[in-house]
C-alpha positions in Angstrom: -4.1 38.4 -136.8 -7.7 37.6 -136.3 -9.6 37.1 -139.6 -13.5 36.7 -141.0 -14.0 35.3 -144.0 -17.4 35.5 -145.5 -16.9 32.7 -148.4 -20.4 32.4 -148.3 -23.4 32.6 -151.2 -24.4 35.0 -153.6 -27.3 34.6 -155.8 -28.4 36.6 -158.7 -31.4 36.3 -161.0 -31.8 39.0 -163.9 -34.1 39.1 -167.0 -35.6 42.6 -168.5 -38.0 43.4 -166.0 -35.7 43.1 -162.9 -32.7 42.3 -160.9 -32.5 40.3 -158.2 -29.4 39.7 -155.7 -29.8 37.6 -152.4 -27.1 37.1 -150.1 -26.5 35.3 -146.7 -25.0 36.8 -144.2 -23.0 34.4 -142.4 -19.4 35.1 -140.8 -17.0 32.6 -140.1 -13.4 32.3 -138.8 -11.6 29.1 -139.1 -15.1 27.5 -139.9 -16.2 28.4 -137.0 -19.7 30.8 -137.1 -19.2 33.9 -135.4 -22.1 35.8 -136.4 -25.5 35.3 -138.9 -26.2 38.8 -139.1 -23.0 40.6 -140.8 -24.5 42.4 -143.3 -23.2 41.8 -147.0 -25.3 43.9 -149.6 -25.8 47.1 -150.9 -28.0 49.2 -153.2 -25.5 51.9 -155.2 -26.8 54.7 -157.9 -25.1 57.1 -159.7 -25.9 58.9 -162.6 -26.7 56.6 -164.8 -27.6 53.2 -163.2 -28.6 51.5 -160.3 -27.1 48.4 -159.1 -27.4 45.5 -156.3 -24.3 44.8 -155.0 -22.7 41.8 -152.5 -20.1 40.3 -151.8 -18.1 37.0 -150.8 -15.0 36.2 -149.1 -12.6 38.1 -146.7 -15.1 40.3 -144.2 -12.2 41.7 -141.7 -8.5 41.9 -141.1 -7.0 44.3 -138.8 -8.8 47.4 -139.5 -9.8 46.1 -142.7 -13.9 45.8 -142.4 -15.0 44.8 -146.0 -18.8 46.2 -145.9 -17.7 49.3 -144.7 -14.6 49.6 -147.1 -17.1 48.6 -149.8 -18.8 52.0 -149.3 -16.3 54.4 -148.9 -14.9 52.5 -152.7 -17.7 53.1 -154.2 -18.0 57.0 -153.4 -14.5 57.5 -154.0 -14.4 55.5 -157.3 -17.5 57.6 -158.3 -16.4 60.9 -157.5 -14.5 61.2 -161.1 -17.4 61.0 -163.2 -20.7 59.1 -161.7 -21.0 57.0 -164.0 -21.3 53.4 -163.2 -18.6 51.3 -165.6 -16.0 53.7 -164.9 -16.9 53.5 -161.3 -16.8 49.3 -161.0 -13.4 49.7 -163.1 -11.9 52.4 -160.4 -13.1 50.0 -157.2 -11.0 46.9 -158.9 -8.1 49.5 -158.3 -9.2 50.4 -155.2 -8.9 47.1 -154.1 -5.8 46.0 -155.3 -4.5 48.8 -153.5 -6.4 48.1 -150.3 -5.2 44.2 -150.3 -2.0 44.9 -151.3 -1.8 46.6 -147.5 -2.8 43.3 -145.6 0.7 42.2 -145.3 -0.6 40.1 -142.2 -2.8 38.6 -143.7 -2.5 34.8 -144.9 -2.3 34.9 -148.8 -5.0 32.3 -148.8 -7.6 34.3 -146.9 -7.3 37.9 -149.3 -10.0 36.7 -151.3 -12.9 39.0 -152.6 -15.7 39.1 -154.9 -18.6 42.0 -155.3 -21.2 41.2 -157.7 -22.8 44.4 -159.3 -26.1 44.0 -161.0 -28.7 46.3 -161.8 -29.5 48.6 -165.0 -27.5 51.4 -166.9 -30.1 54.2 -168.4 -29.7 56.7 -171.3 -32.3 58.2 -173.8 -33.1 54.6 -175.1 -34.4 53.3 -171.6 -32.8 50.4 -169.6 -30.2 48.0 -170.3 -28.7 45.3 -167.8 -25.6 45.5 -166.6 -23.9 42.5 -164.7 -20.3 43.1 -163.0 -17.7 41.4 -161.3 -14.8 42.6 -158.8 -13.2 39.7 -158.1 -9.3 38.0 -157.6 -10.1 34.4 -157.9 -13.7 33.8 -159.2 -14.8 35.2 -163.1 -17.9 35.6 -165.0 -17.9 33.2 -167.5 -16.4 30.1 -165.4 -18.4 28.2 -163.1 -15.5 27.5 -160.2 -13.1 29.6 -158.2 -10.0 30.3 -160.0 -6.5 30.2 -158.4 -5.9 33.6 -156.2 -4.7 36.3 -157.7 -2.6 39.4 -156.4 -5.1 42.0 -158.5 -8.7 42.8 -159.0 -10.3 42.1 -162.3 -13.8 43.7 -163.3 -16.0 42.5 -165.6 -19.3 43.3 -167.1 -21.9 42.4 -169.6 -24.3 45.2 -170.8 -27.5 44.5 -172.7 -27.3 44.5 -176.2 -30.6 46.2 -178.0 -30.8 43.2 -180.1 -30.6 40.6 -177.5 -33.4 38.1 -177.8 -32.9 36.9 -174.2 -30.9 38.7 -171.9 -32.1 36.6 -168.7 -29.1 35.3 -166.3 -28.9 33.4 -162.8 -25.3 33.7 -161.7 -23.5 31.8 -158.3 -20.9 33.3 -156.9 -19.1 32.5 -153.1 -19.5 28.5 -153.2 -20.9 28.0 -156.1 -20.9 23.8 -155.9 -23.1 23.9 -153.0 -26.2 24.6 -155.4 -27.1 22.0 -156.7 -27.5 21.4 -160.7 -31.1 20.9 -160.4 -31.8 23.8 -158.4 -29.7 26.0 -160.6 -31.6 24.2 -163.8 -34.4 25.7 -161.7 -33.0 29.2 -161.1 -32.5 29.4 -165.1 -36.0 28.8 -165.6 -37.5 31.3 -163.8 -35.2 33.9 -165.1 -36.0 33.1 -168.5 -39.8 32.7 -168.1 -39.9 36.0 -166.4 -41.3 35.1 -163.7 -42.8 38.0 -160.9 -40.3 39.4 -158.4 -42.0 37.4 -155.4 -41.4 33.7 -157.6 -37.6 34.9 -157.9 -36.7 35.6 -154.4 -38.8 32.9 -153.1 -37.0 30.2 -155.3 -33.5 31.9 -154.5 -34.1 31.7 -151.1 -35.3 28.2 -151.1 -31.8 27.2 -152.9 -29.8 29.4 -150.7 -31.0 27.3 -148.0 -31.0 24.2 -149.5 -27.4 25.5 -150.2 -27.0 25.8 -146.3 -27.7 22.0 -145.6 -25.4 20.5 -148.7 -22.2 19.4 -147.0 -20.6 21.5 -149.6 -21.4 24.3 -148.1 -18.9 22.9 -145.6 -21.4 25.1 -142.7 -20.0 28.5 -144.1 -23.5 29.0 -145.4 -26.2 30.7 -143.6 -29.6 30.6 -144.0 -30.2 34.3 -142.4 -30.5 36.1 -145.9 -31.7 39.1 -147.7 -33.0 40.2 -151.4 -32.9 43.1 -153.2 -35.0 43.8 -155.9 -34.4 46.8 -158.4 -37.1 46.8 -161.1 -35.6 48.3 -164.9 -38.0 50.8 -164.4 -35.8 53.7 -163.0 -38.7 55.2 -161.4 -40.1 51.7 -159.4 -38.9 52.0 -155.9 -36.3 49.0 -155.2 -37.2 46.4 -152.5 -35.3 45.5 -149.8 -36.0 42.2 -147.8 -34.9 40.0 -144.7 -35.8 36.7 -144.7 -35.4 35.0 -141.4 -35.5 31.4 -140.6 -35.5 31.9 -136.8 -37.7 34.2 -134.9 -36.1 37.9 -134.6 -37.1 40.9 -133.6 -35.3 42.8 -135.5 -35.5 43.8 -139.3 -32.1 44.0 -140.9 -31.4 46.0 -143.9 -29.0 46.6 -146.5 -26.4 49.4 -147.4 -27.0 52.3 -149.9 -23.9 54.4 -151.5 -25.5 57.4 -153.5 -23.8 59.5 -156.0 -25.8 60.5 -158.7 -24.0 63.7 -160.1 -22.3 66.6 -159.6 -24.1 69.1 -157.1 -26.1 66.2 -155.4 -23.5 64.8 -152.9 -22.1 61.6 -152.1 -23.7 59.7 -149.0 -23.5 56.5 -147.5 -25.8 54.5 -144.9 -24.3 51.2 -143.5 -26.1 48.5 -142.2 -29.4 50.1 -140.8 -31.8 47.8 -139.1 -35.2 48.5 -137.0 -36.6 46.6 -134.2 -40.3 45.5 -134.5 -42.4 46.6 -131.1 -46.1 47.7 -130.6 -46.7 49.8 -127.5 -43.5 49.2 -126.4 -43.5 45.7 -126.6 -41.2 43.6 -128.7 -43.4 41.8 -131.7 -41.0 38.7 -132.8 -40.3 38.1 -136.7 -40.6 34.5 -137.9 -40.7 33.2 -141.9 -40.6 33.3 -144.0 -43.2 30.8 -143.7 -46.5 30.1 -147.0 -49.6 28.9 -146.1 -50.6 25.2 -147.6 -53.4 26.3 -149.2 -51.8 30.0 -150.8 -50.8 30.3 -154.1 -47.2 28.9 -154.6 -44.3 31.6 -154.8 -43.4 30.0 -158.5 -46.6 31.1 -160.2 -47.3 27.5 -161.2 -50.6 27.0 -163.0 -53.0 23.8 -163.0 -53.8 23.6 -166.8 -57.4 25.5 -166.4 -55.0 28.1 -165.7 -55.9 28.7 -161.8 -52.4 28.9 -159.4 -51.4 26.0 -157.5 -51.7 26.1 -153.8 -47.9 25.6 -152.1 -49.3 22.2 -151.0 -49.9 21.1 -154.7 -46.3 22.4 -155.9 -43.5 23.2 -153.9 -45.1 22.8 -150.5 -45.2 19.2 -151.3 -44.2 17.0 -148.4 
């Protein structure tokens, strides 16, 4: 049996004013890259959160199509009550179910984590909420575990009383980041740092990620971010970041199912090609200018932003 394993990168940077989740989207088989475009993410709401979701390890198996199957979990685990705990509790079932059928499959290959992350709301406003579906990785250990035949899921919730409830989490292959980049990562969660400092930093280590030999080349550097802000009425962002020049915009998955008399839907994997008058207008970045302020929000001590050449940009 022919199989794709995504055992890729997942990077996740939360703090109380919003979540962010970036993902390659790299597919190998054997080691080998097949693709640098298979999608990976998704945005899911229900009737009382909304969460960024991804995931790492086994992409396909026989009919088995993880971002797909990721969907259709998600609706039917919601269906019961819409609420969002309950929901990630019902998909760990769901999967253990689902894996459980891959008799074909090499027992090392059936491995799976979805990171959920994102904010529950009730009449006291927003609280972060961090899950994880997984059968060999956890929350609160920094390596992959040995494989298990069941799904776990985990979660943290913001207390009310929390002081800081800021987080950067690694999932996938977690010891091709670099301590110094993740000492990095922490930082900028915990100084609450714009949206724009976040993803460009996460992006920056997912690619740096990319080139470590411990990414063993199963790390793309084709990625995207989603942003959702713990303001329930902020739109999320969704964005590609390319490090080769496309011309076309991929996006990210959205399972909806926010309550009774609303529906369920699902969109996979949309995408739109860039043209003007009918003429294909390429996609190449994400790229700063020297002399623009640097995507960390650093400050010279007058208080005026570095320029990317003064900071990050530095050669």
């Amino acid at each position: 049996m022919s199989e794709s394993i995504r055992m890729t990168l997942i990077l996740s940077l939360m703090n109380r004013r919003q979540a962010v989740v970036v993902s390659d989207r790299r597919l190998t088989i054997d080691g080998k890259v097949t693709e640098d475009e298979s999608n990976k993410a998704a945005i899911f709401t229900c009737a009382d959160a909304r969460l960024a979701i991804a995931f790492t390890g086994l992409a396909k198996a026989g009919t088995f199509v993880a971002n797909r199957w990721l969907l259709d979990a998600f609706a039917e685990a919601a269906e019961a009550d819409y609420l969002a705990v309950p929901t990630i509790n019902r998909v760990a079932k769901l999967a253990t179910q689902r894996f459980r059928t891959l008799a074909n499959s090499r027992p090392s290959a059936k491995c799976l984590s979805i990171l959920c992350a994102g904010y529950t709301y009730d009449v006291d406003g927003p609280r972060g909420l961090v899950a994880l579906i997984s059968n060999f990785e956890r929350l609160d250990r920094e390596l992959p575990g040995p494989l298990n035949s069941e799904f776990t899921a985990e979660w943290r919730i913001e207390k009310r009383d929390e002081a800081d409830v800021s987080a950067a989490l690694v999932f996938g292959i977690p010891t091709a980041v670099s301590n110094q980049h993740m000492g990095e990562l922490v930082r900028l969660a915990k100084e609450d740092r714009p949206a724009d400092a976040l993803i460009g930093k996460a992006v920056e280590v997912l690619r740096a990620a990319a080139d470590s030999p411990n990414g063993m080349n199963l790390i793309g550097k084709q990625c995207t971010s989603i942003v959702l802000p713990s303001n329930a009425v902020e739109p999320w962002l969704v964005e590609y970041h390319s490090a080769t020049k496309s011309y076309v915009l991929h996006g990210v998955s959205q399972v909806s199912a926010r309550g009774p008399g609303l529906g369920i839907f699902e969109i996979a994997d949309p995408e739109r090609r860039l043209h003007t008058d009918n003429m294909p207008v390429p996609l190449a970045g994400p790229k700063l200018g020297r002399n623009e302020p640097c995507w960390c929000g650093g400050k010279h001590p007058n208080g005026l932003p570095r320029k990317y050449k003064q900071c990050h940009g530095r050669r």
